[in-house]
N, CA, C and O atoms as a printed pandas DataFrame, in Angstrom:
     atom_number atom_name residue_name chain_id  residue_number  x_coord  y_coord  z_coord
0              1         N          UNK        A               1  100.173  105.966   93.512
1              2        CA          UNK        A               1   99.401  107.035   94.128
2              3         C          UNK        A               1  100.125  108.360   93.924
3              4         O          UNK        A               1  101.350  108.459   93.845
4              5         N          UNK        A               2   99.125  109.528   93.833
5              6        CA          UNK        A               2   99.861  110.542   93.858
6              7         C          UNK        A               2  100.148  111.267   95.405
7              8         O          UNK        A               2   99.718  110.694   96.406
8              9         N          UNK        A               3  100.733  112.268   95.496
9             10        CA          UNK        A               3  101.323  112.351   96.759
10            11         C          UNK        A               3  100.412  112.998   97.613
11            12         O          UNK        A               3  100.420  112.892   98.839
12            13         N          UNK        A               4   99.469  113.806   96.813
13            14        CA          UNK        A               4   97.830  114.158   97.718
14            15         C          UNK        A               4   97.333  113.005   98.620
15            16         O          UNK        A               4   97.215  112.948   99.844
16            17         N          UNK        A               5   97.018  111.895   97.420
17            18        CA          UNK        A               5   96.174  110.519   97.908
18            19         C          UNK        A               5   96.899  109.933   98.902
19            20         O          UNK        A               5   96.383  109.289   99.815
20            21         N          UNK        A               6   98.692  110.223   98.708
21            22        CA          UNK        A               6   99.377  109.163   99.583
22            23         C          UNK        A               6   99.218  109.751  100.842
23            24         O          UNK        A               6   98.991  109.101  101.863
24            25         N          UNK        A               7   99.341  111.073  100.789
25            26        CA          UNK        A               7   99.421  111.604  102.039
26            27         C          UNK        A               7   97.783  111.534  102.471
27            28         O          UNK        A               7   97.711  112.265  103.459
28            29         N          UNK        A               8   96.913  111.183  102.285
29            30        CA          UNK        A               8   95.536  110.952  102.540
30            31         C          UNK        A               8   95.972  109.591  103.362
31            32         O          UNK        A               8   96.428  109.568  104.506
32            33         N          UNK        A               9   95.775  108.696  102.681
33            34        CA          UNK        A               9   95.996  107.323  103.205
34            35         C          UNK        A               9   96.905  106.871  104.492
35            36         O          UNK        A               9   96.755  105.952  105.297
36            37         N          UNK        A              10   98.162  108.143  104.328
37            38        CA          UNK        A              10   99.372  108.044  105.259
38            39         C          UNK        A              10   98.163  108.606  106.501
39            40         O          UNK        A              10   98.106  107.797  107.427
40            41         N          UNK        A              11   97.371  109.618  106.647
41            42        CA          UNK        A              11   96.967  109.965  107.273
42            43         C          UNK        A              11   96.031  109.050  108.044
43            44         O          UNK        A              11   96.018  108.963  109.272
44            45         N          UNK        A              12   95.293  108.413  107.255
45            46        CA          UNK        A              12   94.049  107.876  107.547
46            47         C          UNK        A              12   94.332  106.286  108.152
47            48         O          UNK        A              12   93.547  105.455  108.609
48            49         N          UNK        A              13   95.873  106.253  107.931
49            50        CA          UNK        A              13   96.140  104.834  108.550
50            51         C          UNK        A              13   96.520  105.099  109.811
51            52         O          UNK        A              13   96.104  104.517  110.813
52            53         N          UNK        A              14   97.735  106.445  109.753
53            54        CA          UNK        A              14   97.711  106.768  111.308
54            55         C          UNK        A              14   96.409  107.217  112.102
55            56         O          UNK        A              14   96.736  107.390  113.276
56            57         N          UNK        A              15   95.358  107.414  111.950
57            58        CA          UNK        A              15   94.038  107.894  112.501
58            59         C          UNK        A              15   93.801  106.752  112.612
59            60         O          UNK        A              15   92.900  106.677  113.448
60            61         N          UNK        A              16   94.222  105.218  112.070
61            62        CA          UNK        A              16   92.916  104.286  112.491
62            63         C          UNK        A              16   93.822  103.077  113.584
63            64         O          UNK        A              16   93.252  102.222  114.262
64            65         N          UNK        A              17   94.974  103.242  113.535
65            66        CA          UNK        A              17   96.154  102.352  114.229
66            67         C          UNK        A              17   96.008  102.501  115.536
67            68         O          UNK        A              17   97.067  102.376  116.151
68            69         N          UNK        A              18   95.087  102.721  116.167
69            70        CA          UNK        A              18   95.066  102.595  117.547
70            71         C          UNK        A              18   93.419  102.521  117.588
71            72         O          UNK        A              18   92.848  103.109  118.506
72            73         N          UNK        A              19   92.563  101.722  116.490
73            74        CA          UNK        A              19   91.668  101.372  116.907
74            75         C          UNK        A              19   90.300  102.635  117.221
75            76         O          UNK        A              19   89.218  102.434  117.774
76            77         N          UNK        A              20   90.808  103.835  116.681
77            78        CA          UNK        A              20   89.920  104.837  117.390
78            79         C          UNK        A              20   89.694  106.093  116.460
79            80         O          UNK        A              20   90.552  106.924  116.758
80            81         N          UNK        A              21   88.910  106.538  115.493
81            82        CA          UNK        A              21   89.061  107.843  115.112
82            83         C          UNK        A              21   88.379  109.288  116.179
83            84         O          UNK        A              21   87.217  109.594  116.446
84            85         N          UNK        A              22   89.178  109.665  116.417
85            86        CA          UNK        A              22   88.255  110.611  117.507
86            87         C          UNK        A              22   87.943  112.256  116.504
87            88         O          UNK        A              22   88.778  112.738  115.739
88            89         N          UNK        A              23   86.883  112.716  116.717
89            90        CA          UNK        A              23   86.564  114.033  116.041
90            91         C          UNK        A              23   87.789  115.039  115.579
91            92         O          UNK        A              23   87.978  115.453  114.436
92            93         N          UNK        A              24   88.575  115.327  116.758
93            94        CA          UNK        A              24   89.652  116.109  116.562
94            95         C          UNK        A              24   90.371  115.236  115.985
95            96         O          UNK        A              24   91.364  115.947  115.829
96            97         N          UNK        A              25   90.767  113.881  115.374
97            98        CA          UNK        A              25   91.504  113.743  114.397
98            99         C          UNK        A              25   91.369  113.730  112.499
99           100         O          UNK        A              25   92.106  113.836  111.520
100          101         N          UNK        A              26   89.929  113.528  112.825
101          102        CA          UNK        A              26   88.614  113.706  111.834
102          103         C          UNK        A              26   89.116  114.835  111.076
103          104         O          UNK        A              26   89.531  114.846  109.917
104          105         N          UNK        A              27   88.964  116.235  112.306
105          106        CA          UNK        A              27   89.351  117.895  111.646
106          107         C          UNK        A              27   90.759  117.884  111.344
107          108         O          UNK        A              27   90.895  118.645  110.386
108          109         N          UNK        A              28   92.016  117.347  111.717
109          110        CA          UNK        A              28   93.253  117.422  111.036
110          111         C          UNK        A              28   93.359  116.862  109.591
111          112         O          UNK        A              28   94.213  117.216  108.778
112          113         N          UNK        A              29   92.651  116.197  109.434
113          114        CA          UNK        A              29   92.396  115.347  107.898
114          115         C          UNK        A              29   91.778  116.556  107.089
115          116         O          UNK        A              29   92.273  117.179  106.149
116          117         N          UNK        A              30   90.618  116.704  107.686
117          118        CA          UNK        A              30   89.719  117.918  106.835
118          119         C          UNK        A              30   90.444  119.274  106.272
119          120         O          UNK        A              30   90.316  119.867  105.201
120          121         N          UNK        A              31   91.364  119.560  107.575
121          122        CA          UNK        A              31   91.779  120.811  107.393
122          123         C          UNK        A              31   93.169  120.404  106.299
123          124         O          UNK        A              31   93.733  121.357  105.759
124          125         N          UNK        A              32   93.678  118.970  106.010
125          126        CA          UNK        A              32   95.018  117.896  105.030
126          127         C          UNK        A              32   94.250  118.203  103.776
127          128         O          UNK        A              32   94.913  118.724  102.879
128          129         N          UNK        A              33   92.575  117.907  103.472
129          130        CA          UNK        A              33   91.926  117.956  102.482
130          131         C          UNK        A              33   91.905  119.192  101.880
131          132         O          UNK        A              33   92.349  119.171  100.733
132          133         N          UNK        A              34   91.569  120.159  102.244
133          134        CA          UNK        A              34   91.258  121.769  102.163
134          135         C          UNK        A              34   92.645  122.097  101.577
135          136         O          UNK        A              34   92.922  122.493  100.445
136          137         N          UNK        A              35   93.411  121.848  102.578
137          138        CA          UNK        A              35   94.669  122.458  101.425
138          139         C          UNK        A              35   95.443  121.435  100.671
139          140         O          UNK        A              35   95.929  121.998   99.690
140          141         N          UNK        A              36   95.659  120.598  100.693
141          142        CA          UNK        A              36   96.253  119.601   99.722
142          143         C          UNK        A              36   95.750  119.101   98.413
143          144         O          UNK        A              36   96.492  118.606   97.565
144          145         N          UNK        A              37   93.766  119.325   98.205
145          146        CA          UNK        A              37   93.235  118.502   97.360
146          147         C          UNK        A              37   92.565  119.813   96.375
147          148         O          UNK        A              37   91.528  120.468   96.470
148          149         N          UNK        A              38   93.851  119.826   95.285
149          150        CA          UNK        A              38   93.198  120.993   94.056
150          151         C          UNK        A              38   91.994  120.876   93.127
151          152         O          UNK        A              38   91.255  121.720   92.620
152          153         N          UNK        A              39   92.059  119.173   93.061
153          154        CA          UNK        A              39   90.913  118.677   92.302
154          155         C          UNK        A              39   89.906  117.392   92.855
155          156         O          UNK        A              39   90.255  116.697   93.810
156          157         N          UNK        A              40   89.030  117.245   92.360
157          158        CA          UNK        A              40   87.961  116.499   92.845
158          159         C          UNK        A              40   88.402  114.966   92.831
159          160         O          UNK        A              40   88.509  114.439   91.723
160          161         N          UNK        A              41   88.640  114.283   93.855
161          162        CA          UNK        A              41   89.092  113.339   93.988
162          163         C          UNK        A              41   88.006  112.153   94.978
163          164         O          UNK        A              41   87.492  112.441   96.058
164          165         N          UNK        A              42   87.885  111.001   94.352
165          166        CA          UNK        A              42   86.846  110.227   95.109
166          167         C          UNK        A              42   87.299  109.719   96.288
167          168         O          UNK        A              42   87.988  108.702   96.209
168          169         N          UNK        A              43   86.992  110.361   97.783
169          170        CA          UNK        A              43   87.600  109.726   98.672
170          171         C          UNK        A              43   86.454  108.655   99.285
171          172         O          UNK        A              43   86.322  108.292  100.453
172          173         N          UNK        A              44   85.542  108.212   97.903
173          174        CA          UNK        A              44   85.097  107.051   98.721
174          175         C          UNK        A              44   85.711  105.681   97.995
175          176         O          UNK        A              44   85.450  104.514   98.289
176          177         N          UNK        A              45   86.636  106.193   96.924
177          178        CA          UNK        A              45   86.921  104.770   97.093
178          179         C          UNK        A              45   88.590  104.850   97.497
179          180         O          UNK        A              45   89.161  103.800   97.793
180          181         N          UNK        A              46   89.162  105.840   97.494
181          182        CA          UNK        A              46   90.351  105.657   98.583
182          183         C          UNK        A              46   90.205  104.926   99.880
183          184         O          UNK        A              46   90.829  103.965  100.331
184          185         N          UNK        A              47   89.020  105.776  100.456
185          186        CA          UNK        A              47   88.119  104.880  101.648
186          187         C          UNK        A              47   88.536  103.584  101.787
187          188         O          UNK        A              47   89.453  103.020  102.384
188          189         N          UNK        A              48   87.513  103.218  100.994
189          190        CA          UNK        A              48   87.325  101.765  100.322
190          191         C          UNK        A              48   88.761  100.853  100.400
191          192         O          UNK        A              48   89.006   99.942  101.191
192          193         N          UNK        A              49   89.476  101.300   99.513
193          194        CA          UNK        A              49   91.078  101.087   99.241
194          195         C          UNK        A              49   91.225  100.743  101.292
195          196         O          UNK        A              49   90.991   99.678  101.862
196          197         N          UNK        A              50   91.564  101.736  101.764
197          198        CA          UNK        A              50   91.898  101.590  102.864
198          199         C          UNK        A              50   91.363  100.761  104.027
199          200         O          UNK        A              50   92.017  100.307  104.966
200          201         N          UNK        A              51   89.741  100.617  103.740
201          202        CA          UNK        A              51   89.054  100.134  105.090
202          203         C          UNK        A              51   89.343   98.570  104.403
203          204         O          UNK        A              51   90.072   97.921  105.154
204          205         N          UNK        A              52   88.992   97.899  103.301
205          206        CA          UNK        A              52   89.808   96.895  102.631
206          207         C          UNK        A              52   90.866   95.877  103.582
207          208         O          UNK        A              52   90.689   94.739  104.017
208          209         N          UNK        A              53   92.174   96.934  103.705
209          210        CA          UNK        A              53   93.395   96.315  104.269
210          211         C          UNK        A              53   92.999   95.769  105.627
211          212         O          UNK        A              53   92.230   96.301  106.427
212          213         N          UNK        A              54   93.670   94.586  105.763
213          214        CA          UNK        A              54   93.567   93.688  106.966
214          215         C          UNK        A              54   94.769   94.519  107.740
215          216         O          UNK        A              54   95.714   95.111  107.218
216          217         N          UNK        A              55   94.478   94.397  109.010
217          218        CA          UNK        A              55   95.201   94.949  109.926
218          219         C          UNK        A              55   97.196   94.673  109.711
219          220         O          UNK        A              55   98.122   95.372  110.124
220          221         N          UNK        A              56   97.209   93.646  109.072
221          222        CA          UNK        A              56   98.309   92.704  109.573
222          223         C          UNK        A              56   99.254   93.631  107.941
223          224         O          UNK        A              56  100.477   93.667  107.809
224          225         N          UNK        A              57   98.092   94.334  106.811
225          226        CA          UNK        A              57   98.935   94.920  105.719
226          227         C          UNK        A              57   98.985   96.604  106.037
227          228         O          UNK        A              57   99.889   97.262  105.521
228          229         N          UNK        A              58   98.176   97.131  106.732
229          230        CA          UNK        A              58   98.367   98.686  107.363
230          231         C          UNK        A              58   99.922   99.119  107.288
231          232         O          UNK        A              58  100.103  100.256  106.851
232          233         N          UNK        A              59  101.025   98.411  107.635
233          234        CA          UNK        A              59  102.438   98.826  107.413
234          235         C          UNK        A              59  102.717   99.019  106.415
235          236         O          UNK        A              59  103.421  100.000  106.177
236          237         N          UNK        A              60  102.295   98.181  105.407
237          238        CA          UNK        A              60  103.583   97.438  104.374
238          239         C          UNK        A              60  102.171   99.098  103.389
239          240         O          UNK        A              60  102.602  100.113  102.841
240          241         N          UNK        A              61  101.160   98.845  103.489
241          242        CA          UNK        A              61  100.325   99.925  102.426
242          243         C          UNK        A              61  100.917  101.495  103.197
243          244         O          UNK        A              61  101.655  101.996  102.349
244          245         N          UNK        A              62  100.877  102.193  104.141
245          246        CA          UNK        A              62  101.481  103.072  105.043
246          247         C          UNK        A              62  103.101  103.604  104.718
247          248         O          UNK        A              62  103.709  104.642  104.977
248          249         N          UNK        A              63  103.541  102.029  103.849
249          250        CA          UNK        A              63  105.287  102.526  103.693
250          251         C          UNK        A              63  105.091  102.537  101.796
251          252         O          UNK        A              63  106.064  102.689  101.057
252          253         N          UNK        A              64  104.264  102.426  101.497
253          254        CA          UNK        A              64  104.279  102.336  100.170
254          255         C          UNK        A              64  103.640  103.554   99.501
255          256         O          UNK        A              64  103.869  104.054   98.399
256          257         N          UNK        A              65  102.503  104.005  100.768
257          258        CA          UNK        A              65  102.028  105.415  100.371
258          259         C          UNK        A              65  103.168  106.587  100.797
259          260         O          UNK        A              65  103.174  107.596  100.092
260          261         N          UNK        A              66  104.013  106.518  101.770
261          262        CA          UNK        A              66  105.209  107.140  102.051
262          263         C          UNK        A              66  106.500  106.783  101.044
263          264         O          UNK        A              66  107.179  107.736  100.662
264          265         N          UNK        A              67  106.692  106.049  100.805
265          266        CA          UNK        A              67  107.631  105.918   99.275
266          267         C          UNK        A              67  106.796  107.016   97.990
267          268         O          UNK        A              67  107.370  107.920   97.382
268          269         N          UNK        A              68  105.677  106.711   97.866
269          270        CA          UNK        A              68  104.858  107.326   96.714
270          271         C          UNK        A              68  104.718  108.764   97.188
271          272         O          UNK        A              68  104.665  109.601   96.287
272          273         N          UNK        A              69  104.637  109.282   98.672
273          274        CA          UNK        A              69  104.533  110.895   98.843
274          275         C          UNK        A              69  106.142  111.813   98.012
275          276         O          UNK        A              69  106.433  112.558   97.077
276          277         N          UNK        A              70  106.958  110.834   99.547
277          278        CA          UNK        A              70  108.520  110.701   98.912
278          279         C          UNK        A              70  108.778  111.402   97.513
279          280         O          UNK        A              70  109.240  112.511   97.245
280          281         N          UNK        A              71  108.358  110.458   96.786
281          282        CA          UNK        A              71  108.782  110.407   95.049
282          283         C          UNK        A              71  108.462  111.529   94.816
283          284         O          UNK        A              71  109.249  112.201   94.151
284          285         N          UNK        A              72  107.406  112.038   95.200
285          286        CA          UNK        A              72  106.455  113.143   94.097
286          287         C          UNK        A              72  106.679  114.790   94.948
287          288         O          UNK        A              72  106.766  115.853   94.334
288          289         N          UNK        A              73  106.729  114.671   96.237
289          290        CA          UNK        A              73  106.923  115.856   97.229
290          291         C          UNK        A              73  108.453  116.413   97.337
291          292         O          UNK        A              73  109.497  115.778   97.191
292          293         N          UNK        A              74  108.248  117.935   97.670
293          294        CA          UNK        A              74  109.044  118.458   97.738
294          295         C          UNK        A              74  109.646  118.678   99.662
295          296         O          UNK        A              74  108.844  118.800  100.588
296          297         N          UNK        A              75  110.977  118.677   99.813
297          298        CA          UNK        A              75  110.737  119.226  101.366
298          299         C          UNK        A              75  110.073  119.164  102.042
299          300         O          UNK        A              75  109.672  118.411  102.930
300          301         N          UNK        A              76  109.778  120.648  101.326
301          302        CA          UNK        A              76  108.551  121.543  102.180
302          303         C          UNK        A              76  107.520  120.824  102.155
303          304         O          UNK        A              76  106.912  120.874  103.224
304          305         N          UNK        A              77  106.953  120.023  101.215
305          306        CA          UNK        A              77  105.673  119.466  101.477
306          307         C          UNK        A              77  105.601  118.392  102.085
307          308         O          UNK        A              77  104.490  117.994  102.437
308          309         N          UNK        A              78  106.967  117.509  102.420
309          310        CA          UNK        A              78  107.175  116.608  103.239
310          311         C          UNK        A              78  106.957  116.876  104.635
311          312         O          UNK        A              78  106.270  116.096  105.295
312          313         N          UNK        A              79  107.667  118.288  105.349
313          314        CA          UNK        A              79  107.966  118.475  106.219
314          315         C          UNK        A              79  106.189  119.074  106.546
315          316         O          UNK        A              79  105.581  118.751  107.567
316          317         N          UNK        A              80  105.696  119.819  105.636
317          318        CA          UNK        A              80  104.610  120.095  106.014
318          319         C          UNK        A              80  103.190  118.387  106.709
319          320         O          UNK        A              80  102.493  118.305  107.720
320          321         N          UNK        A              81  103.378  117.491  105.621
321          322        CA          UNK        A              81  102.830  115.970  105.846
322          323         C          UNK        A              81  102.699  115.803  107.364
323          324         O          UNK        A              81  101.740  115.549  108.092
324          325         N          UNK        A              82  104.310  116.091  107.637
325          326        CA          UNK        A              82  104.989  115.304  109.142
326          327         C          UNK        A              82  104.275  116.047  109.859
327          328         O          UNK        A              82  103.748  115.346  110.722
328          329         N          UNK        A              83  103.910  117.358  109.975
329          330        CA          UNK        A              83  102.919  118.391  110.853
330          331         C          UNK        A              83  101.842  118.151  110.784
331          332         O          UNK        A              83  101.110  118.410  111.739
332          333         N          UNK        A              84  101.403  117.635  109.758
333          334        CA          UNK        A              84   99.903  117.185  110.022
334          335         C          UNK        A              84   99.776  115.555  110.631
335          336         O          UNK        A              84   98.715  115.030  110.969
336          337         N          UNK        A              85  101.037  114.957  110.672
337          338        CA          UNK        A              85  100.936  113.835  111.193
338          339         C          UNK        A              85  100.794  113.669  112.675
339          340         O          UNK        A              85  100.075  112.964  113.383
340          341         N          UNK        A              86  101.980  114.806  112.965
341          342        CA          UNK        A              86  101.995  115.200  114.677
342          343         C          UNK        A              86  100.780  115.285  115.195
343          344         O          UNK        A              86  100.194  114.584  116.020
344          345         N          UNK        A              87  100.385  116.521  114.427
345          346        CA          UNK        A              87   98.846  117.072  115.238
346          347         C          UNK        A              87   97.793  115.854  114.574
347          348         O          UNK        A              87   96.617  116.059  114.874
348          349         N          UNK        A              88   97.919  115.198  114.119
349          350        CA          UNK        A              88   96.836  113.909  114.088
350          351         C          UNK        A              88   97.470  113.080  115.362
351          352         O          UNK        A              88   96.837  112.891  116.401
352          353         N          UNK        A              89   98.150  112.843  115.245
353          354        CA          UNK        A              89   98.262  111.777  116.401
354          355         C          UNK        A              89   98.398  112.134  118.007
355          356         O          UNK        A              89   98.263  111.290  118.893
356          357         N          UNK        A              90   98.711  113.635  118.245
357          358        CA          UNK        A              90   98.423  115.120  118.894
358          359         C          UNK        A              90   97.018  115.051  120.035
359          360         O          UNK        A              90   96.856  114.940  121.250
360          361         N          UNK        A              91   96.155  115.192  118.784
361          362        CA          UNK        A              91   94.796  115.968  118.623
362          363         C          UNK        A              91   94.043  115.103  119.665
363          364         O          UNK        A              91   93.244  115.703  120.385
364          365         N          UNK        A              92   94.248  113.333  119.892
365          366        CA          UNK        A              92   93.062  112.865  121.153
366          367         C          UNK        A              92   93.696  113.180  122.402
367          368         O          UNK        A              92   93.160  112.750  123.423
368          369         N          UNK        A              93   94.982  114.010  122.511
369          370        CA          UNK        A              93   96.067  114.059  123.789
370          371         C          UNK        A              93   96.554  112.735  124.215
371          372         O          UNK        A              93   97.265  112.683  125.219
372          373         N          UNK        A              94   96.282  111.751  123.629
373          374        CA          UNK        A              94   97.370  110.413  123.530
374          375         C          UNK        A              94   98.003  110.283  122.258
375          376         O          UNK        A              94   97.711  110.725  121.147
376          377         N          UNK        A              95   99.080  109.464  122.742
377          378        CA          UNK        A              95  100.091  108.988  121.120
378          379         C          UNK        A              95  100.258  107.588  121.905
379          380         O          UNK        A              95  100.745  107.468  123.029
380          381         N          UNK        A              96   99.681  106.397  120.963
381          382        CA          UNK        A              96   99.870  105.539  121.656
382          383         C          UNK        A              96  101.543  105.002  120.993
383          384         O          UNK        A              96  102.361  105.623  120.314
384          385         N          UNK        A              97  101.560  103.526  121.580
385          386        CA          UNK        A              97  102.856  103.471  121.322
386          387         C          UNK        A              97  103.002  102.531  119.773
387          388         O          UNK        A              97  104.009  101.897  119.460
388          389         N          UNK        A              98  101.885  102.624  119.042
389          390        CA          UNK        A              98  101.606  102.217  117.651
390          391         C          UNK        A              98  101.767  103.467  116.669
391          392         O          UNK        A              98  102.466  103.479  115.656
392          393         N          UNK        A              99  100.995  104.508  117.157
393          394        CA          UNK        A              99  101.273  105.368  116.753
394          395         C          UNK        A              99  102.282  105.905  116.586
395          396         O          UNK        A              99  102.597  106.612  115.629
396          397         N          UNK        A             100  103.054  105.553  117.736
397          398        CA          UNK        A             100  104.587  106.262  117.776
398          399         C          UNK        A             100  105.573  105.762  117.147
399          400         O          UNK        A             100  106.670  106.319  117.104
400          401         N          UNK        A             101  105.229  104.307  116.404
401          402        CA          UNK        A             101  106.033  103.720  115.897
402          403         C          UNK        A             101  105.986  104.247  114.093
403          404         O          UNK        A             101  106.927  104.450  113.326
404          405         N          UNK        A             102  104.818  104.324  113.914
405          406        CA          UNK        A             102  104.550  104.898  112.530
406          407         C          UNK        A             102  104.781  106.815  112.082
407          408         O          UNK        A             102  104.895  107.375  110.991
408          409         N          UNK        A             103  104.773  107.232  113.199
409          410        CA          UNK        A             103  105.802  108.772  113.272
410          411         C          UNK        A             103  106.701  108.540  112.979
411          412         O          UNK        A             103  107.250  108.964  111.962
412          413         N          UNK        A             104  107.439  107.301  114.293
413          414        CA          UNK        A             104  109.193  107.172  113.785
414          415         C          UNK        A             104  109.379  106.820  112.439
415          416         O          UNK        A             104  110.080  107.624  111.825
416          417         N          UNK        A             105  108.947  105.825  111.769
417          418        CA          UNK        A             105  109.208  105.239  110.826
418          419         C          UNK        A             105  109.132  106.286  109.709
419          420         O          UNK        A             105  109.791  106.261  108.670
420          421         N          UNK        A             106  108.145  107.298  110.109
421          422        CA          UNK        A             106  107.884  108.330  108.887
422          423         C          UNK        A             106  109.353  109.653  108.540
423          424         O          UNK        A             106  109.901  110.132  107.548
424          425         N          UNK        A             107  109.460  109.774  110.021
425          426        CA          UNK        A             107  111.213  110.586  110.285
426          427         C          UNK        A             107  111.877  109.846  110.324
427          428         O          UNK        A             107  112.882  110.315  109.791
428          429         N          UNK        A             108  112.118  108.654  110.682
429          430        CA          UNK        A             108  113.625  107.625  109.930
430          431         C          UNK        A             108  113.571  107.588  108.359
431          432         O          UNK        A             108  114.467  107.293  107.569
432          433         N          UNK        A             109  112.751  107.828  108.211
433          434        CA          UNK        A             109  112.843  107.035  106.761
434          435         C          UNK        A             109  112.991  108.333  105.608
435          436         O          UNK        A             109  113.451  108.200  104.474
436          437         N          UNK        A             110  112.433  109.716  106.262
437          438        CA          UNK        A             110  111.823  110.777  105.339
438          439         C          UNK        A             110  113.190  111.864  106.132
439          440         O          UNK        A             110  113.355  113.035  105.790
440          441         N          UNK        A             111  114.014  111.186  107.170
441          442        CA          UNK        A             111  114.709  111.965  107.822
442          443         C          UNK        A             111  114.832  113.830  107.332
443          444         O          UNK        A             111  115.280  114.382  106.327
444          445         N          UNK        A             112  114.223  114.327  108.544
445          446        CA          UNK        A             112  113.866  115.508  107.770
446          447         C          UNK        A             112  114.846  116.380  108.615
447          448         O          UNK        A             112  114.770  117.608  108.569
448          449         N          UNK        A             113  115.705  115.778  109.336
449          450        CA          UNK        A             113  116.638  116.692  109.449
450          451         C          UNK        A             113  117.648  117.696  108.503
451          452         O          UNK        A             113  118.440  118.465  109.048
């Protein structure tokens, strides 16, 4: 994947890990799309790709699209990802504690200190 798509997917797995897409997490994606996506890209079968995975592979696809952002991103565009990750998981005024595990994993691993 490239690091647009990964960071699509990174997104769209944290939006669905607690079982719930709510509107305001809907618009943090939209507003991920708008600036991240230079060219025309089919997000129906990324979709696809994603709605696909059985619950039990959401990690292991989630750490593989974060290895693949990793590779290809700079910093800044890392650190920018992690901000749109916040305010996705932000945006229903809960962070459950699934969610919170896939933040951590994204700053342990992307340590952006």
């Amino acid at each position: 994947m490239n690091k647009t798509i990964a960071g699509y997917h990174l997104l769209m797995i944290l939006s669905a890990v607690d079982f719930k897409v709510t509107r305001n997490e809907d618009k943090v994606i939209r507003i991920y799309l708008e600036h991240e996506f230079p060219i025309q890209v089919n997000l129906d079968r990324e979709m696809a790709i994603i709605s696909n995975l059985k619950k039990e592979e959401w990690q292991a696809h989630f750490t593989k699209a974060m290895d693949d952002f990793y590779d290809d991103a700079t910093q800044e565009e890392r650190m920018r990802l992690l901000q749109f990750a916040i305010a996705l998981t932000k945006s229903d005024k809960v962070i459950t504690p699934v969610e919170n595990s896939y933040l951590n994993l994204l700053f342990e691993t992307w340590d952006p200190a």
